[in-house]
KOLLOTOR-31541 format. One record per residue (C-alpha): x, y, z. Coordinates in steps of 0.05 Angstrom, whole numbers, padded with zeros to 5 digits, always signed. Example, Ala and Ser with C-alpha at 12.3 -4.5 7.8 and 13.67 -1.06 7.14 Angstrom:
<nodes>
+00246-00090+00156+00273-00021+00143
</nodes>
This chain:
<nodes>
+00000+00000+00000+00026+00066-00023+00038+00123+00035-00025+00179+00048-00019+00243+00044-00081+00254+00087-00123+00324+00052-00171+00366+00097-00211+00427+00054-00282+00439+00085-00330+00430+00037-00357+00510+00032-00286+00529+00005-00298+00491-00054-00354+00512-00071-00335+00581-00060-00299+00601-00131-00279+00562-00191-00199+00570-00177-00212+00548-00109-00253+00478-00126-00193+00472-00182-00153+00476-00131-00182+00417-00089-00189+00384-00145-00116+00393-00177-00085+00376-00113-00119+00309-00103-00109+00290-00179-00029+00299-00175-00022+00264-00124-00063+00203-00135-00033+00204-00211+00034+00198-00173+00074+00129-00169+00101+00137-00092+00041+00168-00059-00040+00167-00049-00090+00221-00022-00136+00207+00028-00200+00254+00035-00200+00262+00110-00261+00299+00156-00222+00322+00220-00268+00342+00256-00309+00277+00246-00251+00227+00263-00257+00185+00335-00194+00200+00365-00192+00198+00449-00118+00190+00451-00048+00195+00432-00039+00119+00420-00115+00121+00374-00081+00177+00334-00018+00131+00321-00066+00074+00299-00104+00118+00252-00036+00139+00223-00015+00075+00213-00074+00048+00197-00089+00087+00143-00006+00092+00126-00016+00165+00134+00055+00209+00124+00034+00272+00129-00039+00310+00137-00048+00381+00087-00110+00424+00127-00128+00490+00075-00163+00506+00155-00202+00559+00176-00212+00598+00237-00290+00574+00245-00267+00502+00239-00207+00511+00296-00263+00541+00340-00295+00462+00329-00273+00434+00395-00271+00354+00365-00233+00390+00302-00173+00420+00351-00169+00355+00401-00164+00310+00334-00113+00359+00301-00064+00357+00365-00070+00287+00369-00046+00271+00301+00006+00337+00297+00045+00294+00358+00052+00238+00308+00057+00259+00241+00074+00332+00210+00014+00371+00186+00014+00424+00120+00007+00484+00148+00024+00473+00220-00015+00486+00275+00042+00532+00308+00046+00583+00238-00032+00583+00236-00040+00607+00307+00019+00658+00283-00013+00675+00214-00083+00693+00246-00056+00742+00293-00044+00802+00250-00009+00838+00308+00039+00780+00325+00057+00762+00248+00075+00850+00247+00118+00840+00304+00156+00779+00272+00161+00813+00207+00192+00874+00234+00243+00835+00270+00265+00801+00216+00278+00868+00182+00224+00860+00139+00175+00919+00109+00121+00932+00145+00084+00990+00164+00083+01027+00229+00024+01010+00267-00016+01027+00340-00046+00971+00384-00111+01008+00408-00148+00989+00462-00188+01043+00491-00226+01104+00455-00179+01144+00492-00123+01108+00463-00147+01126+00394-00164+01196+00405-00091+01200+00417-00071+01169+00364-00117+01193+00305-00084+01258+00274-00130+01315+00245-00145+01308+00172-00099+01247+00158-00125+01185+00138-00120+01106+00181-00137+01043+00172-00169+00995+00218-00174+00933+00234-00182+00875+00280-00127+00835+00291-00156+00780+00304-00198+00773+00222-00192+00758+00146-00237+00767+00088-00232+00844+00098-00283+00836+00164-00276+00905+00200-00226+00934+00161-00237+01017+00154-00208+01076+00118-00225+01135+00165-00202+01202+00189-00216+01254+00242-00234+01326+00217-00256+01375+00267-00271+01327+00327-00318+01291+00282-00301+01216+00252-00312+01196+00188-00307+01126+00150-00298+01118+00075-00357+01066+00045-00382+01049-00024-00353+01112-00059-00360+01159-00002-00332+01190+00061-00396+01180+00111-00398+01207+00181-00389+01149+00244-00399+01154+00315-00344+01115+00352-00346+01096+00425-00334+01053+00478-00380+00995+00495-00367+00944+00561-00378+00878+00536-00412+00817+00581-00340+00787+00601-00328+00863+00627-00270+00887+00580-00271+00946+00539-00304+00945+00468-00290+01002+00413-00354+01008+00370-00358+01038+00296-00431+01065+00282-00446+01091+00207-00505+01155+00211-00542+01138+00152-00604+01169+00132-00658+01117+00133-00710+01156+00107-00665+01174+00044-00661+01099+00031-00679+01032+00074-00635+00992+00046-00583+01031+00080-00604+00996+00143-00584+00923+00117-00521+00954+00098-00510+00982+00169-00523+00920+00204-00465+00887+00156-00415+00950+00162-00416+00968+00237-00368+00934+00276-00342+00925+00342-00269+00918+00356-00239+00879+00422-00176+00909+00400-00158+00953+00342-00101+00947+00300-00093+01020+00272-00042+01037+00199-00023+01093+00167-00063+01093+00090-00012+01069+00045-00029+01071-00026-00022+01118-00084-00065+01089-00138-00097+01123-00187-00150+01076-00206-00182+01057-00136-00158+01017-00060-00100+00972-00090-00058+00914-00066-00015+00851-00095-00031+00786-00069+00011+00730-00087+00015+00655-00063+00082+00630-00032+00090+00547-00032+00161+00538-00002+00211+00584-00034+00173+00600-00097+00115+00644-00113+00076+00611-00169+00020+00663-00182+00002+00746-00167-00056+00785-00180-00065+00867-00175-00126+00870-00135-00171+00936-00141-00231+00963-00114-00267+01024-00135-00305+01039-00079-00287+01010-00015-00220+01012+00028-00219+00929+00016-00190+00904-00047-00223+00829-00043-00256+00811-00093-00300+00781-00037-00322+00859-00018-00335+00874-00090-00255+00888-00121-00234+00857-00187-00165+00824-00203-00112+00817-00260-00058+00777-00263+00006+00824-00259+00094+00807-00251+00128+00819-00182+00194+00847-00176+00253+00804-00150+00254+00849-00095+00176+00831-00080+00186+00757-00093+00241+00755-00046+00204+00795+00011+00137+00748-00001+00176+00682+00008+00214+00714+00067+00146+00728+00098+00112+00668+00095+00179+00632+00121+00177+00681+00182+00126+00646+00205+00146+00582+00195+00085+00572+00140+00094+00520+00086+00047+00564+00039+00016+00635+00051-00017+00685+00010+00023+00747+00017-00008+00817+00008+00031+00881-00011+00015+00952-00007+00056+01000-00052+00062+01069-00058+00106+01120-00087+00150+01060-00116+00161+01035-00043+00127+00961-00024+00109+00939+00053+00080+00874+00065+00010+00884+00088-00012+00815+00112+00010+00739+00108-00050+00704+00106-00056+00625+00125-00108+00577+00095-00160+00582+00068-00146+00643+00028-00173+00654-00050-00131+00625-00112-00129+00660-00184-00134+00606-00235-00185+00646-00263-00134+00702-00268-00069+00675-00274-00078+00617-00310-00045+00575-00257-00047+00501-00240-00045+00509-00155-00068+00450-00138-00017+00411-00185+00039+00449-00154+00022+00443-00080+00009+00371-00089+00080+00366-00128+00102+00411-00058+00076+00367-00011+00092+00299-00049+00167+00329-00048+00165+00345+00028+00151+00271+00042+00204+00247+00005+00250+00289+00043+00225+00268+00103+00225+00191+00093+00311+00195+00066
</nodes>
């Protein structure tokens, strides 16, 4: 019986685009088209696992090598889903690790990493009280924000301050917010962002306000970095091991986001050496074997703006690239190493 190479993708992610069900697809095609290896569809959070020594029997069971999860926060929240996964990490070596996924979903602890391994990032403020961002937000200059702790663009503002009133930038315009403090049940400190729509002018305003307010446990607060003419631009570009294999220019015309998720478009575009070297560097900061790596650029200068860790969109559609084929060539290759 050939070695697994156990594959975890929950089922909404691919379903969610076509480049991401190629994805799932591609991947388990290369490496069940392979001589040395076989892929084995596995549900963590459904296995029966109570201890250490059932993990090792599963593994061996099955002939299981190494386990690939494209996770996601909502899953790691599943209690069964996190006991099963630290069972089987003691045994066999999971694709991304459990260590650089805790690391990758902390925006504020992948910053500090970055910037101590000298690599661009942008000044930032950890914010944690209204009082805290008073200080902190200058007249007439514009921030971003964002919780630390999200992806997908969730809670992520352009705003500014301009004579003592607070304004956020949404679908094409600057609008007027009320921001203040809110005492949550567990007793810490909440910092609330409120749009002031006129309801009367339009209901439908009031579905969009119950999807654009947000409430931050902690606020991770930028400097706006970006100089494009055409709209809110970044780069995103998808790191397996020491190679990036595709990049898209991500734009949106109306809102600080650029996911296409939040209404941007993409086009496939060429990093620089300099920006190929910087992504890989990233996602090995955090000891990731894959990442999608955003940049922000402006005036000719690039900062990395996030590393983000599984699940996170492909561009097929865009670039024209075969992910699936090469992370299953990636991980196919890892095993081989491992097993000399």
């Amino acid at each position: 019986m050939k070695p697994k190479i156990g594959i975890y993708i929950p089922r909404w992610f691919q379903g969610s685009s076509k480049s991401d069900k190629m994805f799932a697809d591609e991947l388990f095609k290369t490496i069940k088209n392979s001589d040395h290896y076989s892929p084995l569809l596995l549900n963590l959070s459904n296995l029966s696992l109570s201890s250490k020594k059932d993990a090792v029997e599963f593994c061996r069971h099955q002939n299981l090598v190494l386990i690939t999860h494209h996770d996601s926060p909502f899953f790691s929240a599943n209690l069964k889903y996190k006991k099963n996964v630290k069972l089987l990490e003691s045994y066999i070596p999971f694709v991304n690790s459990t260590k650089s996924q805790e690391i990758g979903y902390n925006k504020i602890t992948t910053k500090n990493i970055l910037r101590k391994k000298g690599l661009p990032v942008l000044d930032n403020k950890i914010i944690n009280s209204l009082l805290d961002l008073e200080n902190n937000l200058e007249e007439g200059k514009y921030y971003v924000v964002k919780p630390p702790d999200k992806g997908a663009g969730t809670g992520v503002k352009l705003v500014k301050k301009e004579n003592a009133n607070h304004f956020a930038y949404h679908d094409g315009k600057w609008r007027k917010v009320k921001i203040s403090a809110k005492k949550l049940k567990d007793g810490k400190n909440a910092i609330t962002l409120k749009y002031n729509f006129n309801f009367f002018k339009s209901p439908l305003l009031f579905l969009q306000k119950i999807n654009i307010d947000f409430s931050y446990d902690s606020m991770l607060v930028e400097p706006y970095f970006n100089d494009d003419k055409e709209g809110f631009s970044s780069l995103r570009c998808t790191v397996i091991g020491d190679e990036v294999v595709e990049a898209v220019k991500r734009t949106n015309y109306r809102n600080i986001t650029s996911n296409v998720s939040s209404g941007g478009t993409a086009e496939k575009t060429e990093l620089t050496d300099y920006q190929k070297e910087i992504a890989v560097a990233a996602k090995n900061a955090i000891g990731a074997d894959y990442a999608g790596v955003d940049f922000l650029v402006s005036e000719n200068k690039t900062v990395i703006g996030e590393v983000n860790i599984g699940p996170f969109t492909l561009w097929h559609e865009h670039s024209g690239v075969n992910v699936g084929k090469i992370f299953g060539e990636y991980l196919m290759k890892k095993c081989d190493e491992m097993r000399r």
